[in-house]
N, C-alpha and C positions, 0 to 999 in steps of 0.2 A: 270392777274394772281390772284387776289383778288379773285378768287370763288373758287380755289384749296385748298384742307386742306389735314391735314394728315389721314389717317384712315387703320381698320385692314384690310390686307389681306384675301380675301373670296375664294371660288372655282372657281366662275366665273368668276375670273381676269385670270386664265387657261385658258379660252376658250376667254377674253376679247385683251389679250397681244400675240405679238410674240415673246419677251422675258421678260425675269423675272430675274431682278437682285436686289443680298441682300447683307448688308453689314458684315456677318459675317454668322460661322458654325453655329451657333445657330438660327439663322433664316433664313437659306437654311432647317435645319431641321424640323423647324416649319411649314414653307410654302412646304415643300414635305408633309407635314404629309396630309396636306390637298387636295392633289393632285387627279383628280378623276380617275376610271380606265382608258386604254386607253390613257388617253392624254399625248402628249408628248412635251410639252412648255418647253424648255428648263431654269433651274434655275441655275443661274450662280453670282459665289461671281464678285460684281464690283472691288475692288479693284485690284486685277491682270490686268486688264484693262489697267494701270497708264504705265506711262513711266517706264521701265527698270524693270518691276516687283516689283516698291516699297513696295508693301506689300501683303498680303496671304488675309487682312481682313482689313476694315477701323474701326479703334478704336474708341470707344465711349469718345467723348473730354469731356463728363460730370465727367469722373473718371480720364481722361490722365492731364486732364484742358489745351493740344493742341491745341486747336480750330483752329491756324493758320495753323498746319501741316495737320490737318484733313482737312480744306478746301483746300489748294495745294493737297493734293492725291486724293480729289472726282473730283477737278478741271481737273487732268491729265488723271484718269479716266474718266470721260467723253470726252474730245478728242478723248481717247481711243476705247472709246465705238462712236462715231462720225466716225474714221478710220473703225471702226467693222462693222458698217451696209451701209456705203460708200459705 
């Protein structure tokens, strides 16, 4: 996993992914702004994903300083998302 980094969201991860998940409204709307005509990749917040509907949106622990809660809800969320394309 040492060649993976992080980097911005482009158009062509639209036509690159079958789905597209973000961790809040604010970058659901960012990543729709960029969306091209036509395509219909579905963009979807991960955190509902989680067991029991923990949460609407996964919080940024840099402001929450949760770190451990944030990783339990992306943790449950992906299960989630693991049941989802199962």
């Amino acid at each position: 996993m040492s060649d993976l980094r992080a980097r911005q969201f482009t158009t062509s991860d639209f036509r690159n992914f079958d789905f597209i998940f973000v961790m809040d409204k604010e970058n659901r709307r960012n990543v729709e702004s960029l969306r091209p005509a036509g395509n219909t990749t579905p963009v979807e917040l991960f955190a509902p994903l989680a067991a029991e509907g923990a949460a609407d949106e996964v919080p940024d622990p840099y402001y929450s300083r949760d770190f451990d809660g944030c990783l339990d809800l992306l943790e449950s969320a992906a299960i989630g998302l693991q049941r989802k394309i199962s």
